[in-house]
N, C-alpha and C positions, 0 to 999 in steps of 0.2 A: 516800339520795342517793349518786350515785356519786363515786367522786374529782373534784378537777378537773380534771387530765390526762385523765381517762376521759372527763369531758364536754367536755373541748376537742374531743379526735377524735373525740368524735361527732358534735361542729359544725361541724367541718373538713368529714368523710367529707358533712353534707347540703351544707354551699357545695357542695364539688367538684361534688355531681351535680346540684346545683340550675342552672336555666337563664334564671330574672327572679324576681332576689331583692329585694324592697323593705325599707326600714329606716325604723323608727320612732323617732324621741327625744323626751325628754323633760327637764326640768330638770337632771335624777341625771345627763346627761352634762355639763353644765358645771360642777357642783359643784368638778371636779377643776380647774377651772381660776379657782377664788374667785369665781364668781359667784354667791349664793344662790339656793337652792330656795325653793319657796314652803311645802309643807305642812308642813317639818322641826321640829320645834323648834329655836329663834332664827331661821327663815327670816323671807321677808317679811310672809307672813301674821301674824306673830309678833310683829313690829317696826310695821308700820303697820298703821291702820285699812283696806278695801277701800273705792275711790269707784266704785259704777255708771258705767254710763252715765249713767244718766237722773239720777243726782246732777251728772255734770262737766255735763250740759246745761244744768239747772235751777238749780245752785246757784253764786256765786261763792267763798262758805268751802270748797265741794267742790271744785272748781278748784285752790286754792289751797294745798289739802292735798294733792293731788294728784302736781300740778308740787313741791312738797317735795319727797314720797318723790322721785319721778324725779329731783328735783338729787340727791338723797343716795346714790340707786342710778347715775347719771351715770358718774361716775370709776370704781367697778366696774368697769363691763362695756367701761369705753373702754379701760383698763390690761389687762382681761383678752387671754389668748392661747389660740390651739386645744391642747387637752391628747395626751394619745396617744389617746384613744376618737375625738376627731375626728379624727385622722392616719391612723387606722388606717380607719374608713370611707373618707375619703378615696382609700386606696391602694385600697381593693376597689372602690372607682368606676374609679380606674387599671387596676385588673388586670381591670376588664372583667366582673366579677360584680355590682355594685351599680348598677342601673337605677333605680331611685328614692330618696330618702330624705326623705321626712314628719318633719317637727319643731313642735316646741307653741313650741320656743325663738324667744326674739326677741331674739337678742345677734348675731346672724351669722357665727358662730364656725363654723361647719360650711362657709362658702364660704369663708372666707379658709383653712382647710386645702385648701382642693383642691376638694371638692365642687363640682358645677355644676350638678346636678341637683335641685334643693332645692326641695320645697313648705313655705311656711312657713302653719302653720295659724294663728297668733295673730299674723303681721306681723312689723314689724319694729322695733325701737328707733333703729335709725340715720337714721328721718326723722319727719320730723312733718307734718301736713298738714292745712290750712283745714278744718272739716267743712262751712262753706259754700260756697267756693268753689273747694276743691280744690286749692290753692297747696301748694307742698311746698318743704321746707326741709332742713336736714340738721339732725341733733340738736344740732349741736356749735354752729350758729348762734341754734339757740334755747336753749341755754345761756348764752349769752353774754347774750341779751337779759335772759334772767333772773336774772342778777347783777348785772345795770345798770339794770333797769325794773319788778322784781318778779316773781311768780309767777301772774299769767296774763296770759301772751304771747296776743297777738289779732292778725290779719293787715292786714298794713298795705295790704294790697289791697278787703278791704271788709267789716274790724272782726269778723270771724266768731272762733270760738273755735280755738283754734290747741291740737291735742293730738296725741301720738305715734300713729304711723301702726302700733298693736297695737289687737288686740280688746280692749275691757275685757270684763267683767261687765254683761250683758245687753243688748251690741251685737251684732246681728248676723252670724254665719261668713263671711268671704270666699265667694262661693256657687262660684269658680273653682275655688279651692285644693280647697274641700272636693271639688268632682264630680274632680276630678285625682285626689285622694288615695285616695278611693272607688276609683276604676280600677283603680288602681296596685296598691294591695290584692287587689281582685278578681282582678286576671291572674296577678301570682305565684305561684311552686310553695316559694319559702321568703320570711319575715317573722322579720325579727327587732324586737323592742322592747328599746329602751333606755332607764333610766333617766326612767320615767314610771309615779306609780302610779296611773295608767287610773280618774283618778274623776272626770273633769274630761268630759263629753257637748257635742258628739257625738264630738270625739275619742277619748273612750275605746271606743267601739266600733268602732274601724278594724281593731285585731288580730282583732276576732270574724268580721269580714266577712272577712279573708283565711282564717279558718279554715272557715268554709262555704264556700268557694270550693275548697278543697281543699291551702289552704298549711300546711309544716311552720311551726311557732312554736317559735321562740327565744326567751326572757325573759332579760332581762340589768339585775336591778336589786335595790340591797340591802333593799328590805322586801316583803312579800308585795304582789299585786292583785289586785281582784275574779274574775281571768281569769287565773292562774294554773297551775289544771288543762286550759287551751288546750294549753301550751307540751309539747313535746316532750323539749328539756332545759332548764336554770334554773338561772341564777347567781345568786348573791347578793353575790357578790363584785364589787370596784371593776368599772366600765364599762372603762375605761383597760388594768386588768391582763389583763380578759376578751378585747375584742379584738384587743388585740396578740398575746397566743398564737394566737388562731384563724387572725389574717392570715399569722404567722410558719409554722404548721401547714400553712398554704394553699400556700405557697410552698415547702413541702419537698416537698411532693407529688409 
C-alpha cells in the first residue's frame, strides 16, 4: 500500500479529472460524530435485539421493543452534529464536483452540512409516518408521546401503527431512491464509498454497478468489503481525516 500522501494525490489527481462524481456513505461516516454503527462491536446490533418488519406489524411486544431502542437511540442522533467527512462532501457539492451522494444513513447529517443532493436509501429518522394512512409526524413529537403514553404510538387519525419513516429489515426499498441511485452510479466516471461495509443488499451492490459502467472506485473505510479489489485506491483511515486532505489537495490545484 502506498503512503497516504501518495494516495491523497492520487484521489485528488482522479476528482480534478473526474466530470460526475457520485458518493456513497454508510454508517462509518457518522461514527465520527457519536452516532453508532450497527455491525461494530457494542454497535447497535450488539446492544438490541433486530424487530422485522413483519414482527413491528404482527406483534405488539415487537412494537414495544422497538420504539425502546429508537427512544434510547433518540438523544444520539438529535445531539449529534455533521463531522468534517460531512463538511467536506459538503464543500465538493459547493465546488461543483459532487453530483450525487447515496447514503444507507438515517440521521440527516449530510444535509444539514450543506448537501442538497441526497438519496437516502434507508429513509429517514427525523419523521415517522402512519403505515395506514400515511400521516406524518416529526420524530421529536413522537417522542414526546412516547414518554407520556408509552411505547406504541398509533395515529390519532385512524388507529394504524405509527413507526419511523426508515426501512426496517424485510420492508420493502424505496423503489424511487433505489432507480435514482442506480443512475447516478451508472453515469459516473468516479464513485467514492464511505464508511459502509457493503453487506447489506441491494445497496451493497451499487459500487459494483458504477464499476461496470466504467467508474474509478475510491474506498474510504477502516475494515475490509466483499468489493475491495473494485477500488482503485483505499483508505482505512478515519473518513473525517481522509476527505479533508483530498478537498484541501482539491483546492491547491
Amino acid at each position: 500500500m502506498n503512503s497516504f500522501n501518495e494516495r491523497i494525490a492520487h484521489a485528488v489527481k482522479l476528482l480534478k479529472a473526474s466530470h460526475n462524481v457520485t458518493a456513497f456513505t454508510g454508517a462509518g461516516v457518522s461514527t465520527e460524530s457519536g452516532i453508532s454503527d450497527f455491525r461494530s462491536p457494542g454497535g447497535v446490533w450488539d446492544r438490541y435485539r433486530i424487530v422485522t418488519y413483519q414482527e413491528f406489524i404482527s406483534s405488539h411486544d415487537a412494537r414495544v421493543n422497538y420504539w425502546r431502542m429508537k427512544s434510547d437511540l433518540f438523544h444520539e442522533m438529535k445531539d449529534a452534529k455533521p463531522n468534517k467527512a460531512h463538511r467536506a462532501l459538503a464543500q465538493l457539492e459547493k465546488m461543483g464536483k459532487l453530483h450525487c451522494l447515496i447514503t444507507q444513513n438515517i440521521d440527516g447529517l449530510h444535509q444539514d452540512a450543506g448537501n442538497s443532493r441526497v438519496i437516502e436509501l434507508h429513509g429517514t429518522n427525523r419523521k415517522a409516518v402512519c403505515l395506514h394512512c400515511g400521516k406524518v409526524w416529526t420524530i421529536e413529537d413522537i417522542h414526546v408521546r412516547l414518554e407520556t403514553s408509552g411505547f406504541e404510538p398509533l395515529c390519532d387519525e385512524c388507529n394504524g401503527f405509527v413507526k419511523p419513516a426508515t426501512v426496517s429489515f424485510g420492508q420493502a426499498m424505496p423503489e424511487e431512491e433505489m432507480v435514482k441511485a442506480y443512475a447516478c452510479a451508472s453515469q459516473c466516471d468516479l464513485f467514492f464509498m464511505v464508511g459502509s461495509s457493503l453487506q447489506v443488499e441491494p445497496a451493497a451492490s451499487i459500487p459494483g454497478e458504477a464499476k461496470k459502467a466504467g467508474a474509478t472506485l475510491i474506498y474510504i473505510n477502516r475494515t475490509g468489503t466483499p468489493s475491495d479489489h473494485l477500488a482503485e485506491v483505499l483508505f482505512r483511515e478515519n473518513a473525517g481525516e481522509v476527505l479533508s486532505a483530498i478537498v484541501e489537495g482539491l483546492k491547491q490545484q
